[in-house]
C-alpha positions in Angstrom: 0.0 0.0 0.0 3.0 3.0 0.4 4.4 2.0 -2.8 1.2 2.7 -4.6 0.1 5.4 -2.2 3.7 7.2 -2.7 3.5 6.6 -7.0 -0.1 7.7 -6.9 0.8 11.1 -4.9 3.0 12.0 -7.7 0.5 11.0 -10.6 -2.3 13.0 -9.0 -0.8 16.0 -8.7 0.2 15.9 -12.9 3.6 16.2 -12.4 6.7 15.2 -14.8 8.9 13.8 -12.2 12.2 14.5 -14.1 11.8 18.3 -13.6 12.7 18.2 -10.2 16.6 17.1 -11.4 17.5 19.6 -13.4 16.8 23.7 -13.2 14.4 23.2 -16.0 11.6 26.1 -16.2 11.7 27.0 -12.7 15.8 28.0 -12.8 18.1 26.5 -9.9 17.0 24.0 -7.9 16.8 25.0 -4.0 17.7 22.5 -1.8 16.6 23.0 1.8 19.3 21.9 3.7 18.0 19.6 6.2 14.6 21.3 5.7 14.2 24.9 6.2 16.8 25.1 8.6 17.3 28.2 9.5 13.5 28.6 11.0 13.3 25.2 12.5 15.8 22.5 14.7 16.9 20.6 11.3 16.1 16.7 10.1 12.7 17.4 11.1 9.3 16.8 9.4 8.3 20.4 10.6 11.6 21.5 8.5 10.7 19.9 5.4 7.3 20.6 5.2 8.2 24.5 5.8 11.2 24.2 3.3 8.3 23.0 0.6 6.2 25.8 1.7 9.2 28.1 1.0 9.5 27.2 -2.4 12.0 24.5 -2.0 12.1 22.2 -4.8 14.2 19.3 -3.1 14.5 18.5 0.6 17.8 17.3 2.5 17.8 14.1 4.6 21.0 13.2 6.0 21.2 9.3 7.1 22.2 7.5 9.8 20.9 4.3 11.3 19.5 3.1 14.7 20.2 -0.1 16.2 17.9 -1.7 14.8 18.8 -0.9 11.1 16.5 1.8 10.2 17.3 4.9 8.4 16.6 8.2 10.4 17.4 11.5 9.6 20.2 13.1 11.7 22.9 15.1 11.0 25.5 12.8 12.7 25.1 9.5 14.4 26.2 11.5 17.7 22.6 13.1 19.3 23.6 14.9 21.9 23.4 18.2 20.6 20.0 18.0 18.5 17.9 15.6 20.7 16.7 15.3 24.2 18.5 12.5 24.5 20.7 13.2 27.3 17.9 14.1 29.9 15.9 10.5 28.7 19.1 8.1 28.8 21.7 9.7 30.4 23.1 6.2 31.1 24.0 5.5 27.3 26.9 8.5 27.0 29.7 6.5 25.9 32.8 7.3 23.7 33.8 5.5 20.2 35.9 5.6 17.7 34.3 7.0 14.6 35.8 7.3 11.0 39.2 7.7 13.1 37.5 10.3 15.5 37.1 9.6 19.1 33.4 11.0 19.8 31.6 11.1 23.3 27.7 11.4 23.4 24.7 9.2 22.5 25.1 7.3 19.1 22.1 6.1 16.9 23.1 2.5 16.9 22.7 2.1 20.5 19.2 3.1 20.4 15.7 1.2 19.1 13.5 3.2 16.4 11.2 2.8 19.3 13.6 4.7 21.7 14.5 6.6 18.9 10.9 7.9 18.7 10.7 8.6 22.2 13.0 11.8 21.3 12.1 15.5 20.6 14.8 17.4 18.2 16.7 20.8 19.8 18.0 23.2 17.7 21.5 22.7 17.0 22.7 26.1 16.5 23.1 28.5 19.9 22.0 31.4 18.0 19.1 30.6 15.8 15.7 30.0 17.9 15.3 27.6 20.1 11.1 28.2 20.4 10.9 24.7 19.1 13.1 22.7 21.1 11.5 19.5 22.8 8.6 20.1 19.8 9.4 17.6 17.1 10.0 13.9 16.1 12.6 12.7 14.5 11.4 11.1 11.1 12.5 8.2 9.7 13.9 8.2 6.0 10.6 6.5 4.9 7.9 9.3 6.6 10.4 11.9 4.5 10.0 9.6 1.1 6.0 10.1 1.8 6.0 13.5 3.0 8.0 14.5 -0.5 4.9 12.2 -2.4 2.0 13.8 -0.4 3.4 17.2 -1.2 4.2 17.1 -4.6 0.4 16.4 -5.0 -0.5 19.3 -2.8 1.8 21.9 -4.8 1.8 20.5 -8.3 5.4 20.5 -8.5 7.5 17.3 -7.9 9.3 17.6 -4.7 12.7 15.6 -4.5 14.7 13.8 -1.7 18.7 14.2 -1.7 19.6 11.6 1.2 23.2 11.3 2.2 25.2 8.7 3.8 27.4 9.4 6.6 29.4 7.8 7.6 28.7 4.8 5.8 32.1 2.9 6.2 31.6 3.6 10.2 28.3 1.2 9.7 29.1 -1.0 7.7 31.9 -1.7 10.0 29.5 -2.5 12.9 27.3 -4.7 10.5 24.6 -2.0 9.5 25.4 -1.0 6.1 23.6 2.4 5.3 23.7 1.5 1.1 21.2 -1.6 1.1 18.6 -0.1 3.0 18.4 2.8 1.3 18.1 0.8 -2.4 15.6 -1.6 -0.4 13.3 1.8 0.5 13.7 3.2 -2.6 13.0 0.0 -4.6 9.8 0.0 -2.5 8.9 3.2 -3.1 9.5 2.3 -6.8 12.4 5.6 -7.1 15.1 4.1 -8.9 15.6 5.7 -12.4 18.0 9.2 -13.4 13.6 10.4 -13.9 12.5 10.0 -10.3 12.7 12.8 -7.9 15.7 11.5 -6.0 19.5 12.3 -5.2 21.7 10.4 -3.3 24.8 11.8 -2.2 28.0 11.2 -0.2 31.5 12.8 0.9 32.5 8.8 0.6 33.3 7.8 -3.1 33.1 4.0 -1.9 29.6 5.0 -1.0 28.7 6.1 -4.3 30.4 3.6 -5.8 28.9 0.6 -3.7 25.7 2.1 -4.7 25.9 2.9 -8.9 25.6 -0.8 -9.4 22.5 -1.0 -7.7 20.4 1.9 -8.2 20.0 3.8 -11.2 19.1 7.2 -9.4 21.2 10.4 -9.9 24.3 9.7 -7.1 26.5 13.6 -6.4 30.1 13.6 -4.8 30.5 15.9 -2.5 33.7 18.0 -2.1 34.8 20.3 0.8 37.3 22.7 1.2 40.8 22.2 0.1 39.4 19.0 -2.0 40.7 18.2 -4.9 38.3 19.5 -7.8 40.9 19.4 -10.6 39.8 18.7 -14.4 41.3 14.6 -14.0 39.8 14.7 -10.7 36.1 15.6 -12.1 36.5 13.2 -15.5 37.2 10.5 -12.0 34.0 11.1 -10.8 32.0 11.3 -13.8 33.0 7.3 -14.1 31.3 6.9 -10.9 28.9 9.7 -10.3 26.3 12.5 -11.8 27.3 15.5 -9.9 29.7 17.3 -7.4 28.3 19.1 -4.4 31.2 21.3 -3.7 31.6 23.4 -0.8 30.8 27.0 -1.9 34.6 27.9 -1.4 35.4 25.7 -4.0 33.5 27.9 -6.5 34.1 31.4 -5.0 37.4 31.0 -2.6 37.7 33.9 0.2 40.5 35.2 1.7 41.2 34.4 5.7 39.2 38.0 6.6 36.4 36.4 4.8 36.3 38.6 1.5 36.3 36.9 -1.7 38.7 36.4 -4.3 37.8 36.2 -8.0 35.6 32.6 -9.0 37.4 29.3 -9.9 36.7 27.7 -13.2 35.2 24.6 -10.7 31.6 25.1 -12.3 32.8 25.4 -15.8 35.4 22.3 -15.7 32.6 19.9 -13.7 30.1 20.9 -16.4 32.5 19.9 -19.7 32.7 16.5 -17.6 29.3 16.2 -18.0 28.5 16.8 -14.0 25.9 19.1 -12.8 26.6 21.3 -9.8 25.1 21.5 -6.5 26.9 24.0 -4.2 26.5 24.3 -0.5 25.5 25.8 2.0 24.1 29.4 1.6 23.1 30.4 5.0 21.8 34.4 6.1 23.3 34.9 9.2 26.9 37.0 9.8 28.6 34.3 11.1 28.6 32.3 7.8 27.8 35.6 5.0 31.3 36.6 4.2 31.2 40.8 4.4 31.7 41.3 0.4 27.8 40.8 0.6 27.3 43.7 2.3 24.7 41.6 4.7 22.8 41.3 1.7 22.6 37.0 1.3 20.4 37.7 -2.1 23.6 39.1 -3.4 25.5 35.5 -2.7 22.6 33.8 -4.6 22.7 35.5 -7.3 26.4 35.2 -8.0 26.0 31.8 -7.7 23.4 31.4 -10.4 25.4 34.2 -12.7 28.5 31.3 -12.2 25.8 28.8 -13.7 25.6 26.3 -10.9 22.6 23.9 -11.3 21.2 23.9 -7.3 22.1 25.4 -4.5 21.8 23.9 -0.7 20.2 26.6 1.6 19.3 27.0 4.9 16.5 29.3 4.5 14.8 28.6 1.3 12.8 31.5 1.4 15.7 33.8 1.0 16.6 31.6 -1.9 13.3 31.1 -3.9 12.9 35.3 -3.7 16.4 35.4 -4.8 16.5 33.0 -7.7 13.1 33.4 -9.4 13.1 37.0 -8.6 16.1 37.2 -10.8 14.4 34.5 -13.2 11.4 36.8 -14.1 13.8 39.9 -14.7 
């Protein structure tokens, strides 16, 4: 009954689902970075369903696993900092050893779906609002998949997931193996083709590369700062991947008081390789808007689209779709 309830959603509301993977007519696709998370505590159905509202056209899961193997959506396996987690089972702080990282706090795969459920998100951030703290679930991968469905048919536009997998060679080391479970919910949700609404993405090529044999979905490297983004370094991941999700320093470096330096030829370069790009992660407040904005964080978005990037992963969506189409229409 979800498969046909979550194909159904999208053939109601009239949509053509391959839209929602390329800028098509509605210009760059916004990504709401773990919802809209610069209003609510992020990885949260309240986030996503606000980031939709917003105007964004995909949402951002990123996924971990509980004991029990299911996928949730948390930032990091550690909980400490966006759940209540300490003041319910303050008896499960332990310390492990994590992708060569020693990490204290409460992990996902010590904890039930069922414990996991009995959890309210927090804000991670100290200074974004915490007026929803102790208010929200968090969702598993599967309520996200259905949530995108439902609102595609409420909105007429298809609305995609972008799941990553972190830390993935962390689980599979402790026997719960993040890659299968997400092609077994996506096979059941019948999302498996370059047309369906649905990214999968990774800091991990072995991830991406465990996974091109088995799905036939659009799969995006991610790239940080200081990565290596070279020509024969893109023509690398093209073998493997669709995309690069570099970190927006990548594209437009900055200097170390924070004011930028002339563009890179990143966007150009991954796009002669064939790969779209999907930079990350515009955010309004001063702590992350470098000052060449002028406080302004339309201005970063629409240097971004003048560079030709493909999508951009935001934080508040709303900033983004006024940016972007505004610009669009002009």
């Amino acid at each position: 009954m979800v498969n046909i309830r979550t194909l159904a959603a999208f053939v109601a509301a009239g949509v053509v689902l391959s839209t929602a993977l390329a800028p098509g007519p509605r210009g760059i696709l916004i990504i709401g970075h773990r919802g809209a998370s610069g209003h609510r505590p992020e990885h949260t159905i309240e986030s996503y369903t606000l980031a939709i509202e917003m105007g964004a056209d995909v949402i951002e899961p990123d996924l971990v696993s509980t004991k029990d193997g299911v996928l949730i959506a948390r930032h990091e396996n550690e909980i400490g900092g966006t759940t209540d987690v300490a003041d319910k089972f303050p008896a499960r702080k332990t310390t492990k050893q994590v992708d060569g990282q020693a990490m204290s706090g409460w992990f996902t795969e010590d904890f039930t779906l069922a414990e996991i459920k009995t959890l309210r998100a927090r804000e991670r951030l100290a200074f974004r609002s915490h007026d929803f703290d102790g208010k929200f679930l968090v969702p598993t991968f599967e309520e996200i998949v259905e949530l995108a469905a439902r609102k595609s048919a409420e909105v007429g536009r298809p609305i995609a997931t972008y799941p990553e997998t972190k830390h993935p060679t962390y689980f599979r080391g402790i026997g719960l193996p993040l890659e299968e479970r997400l092609v077994a919910l996506l096979e059941k949700h019948h999302l498996t083709t370059k047309t369906d609404p649905v990214f999968i993405q990774s800091f991990e090529p072995s991830s991406l590369q465990r996974l091109r044999p088995q799905i036939g979905v659009r799969l995006m490297q991610l790239l940080d700062e200081g990565a290596d983004a070279s020509p024969a370094r893109l023509a690398e991941i093209a073998r493997y991947a669709d995309g690069i999700g570099p970190n927006k320093r990548l594209v437009v470096p900055a200097a170390p008081d924070g004011h930028l330096l002339p563009a890179t030829h990143l966007v150009e370069d991954a796009h002669g390789a064939g790969l779209f790009v999907h930079v990350w992660t515009m955010r309004s407040e001063a702590q992350f808007l470098s000052a060449s904005y002028g406080g302004d964080p339309a201005k970063e978005y629409e240097q971004f689209r003048a560079l030709g990037v493909d999508g951009l992963f935001t934080d508040f969506p709303d900033v983004a779709a006024r940016a972007v189409r505004s610009a669009k229409k002009d």
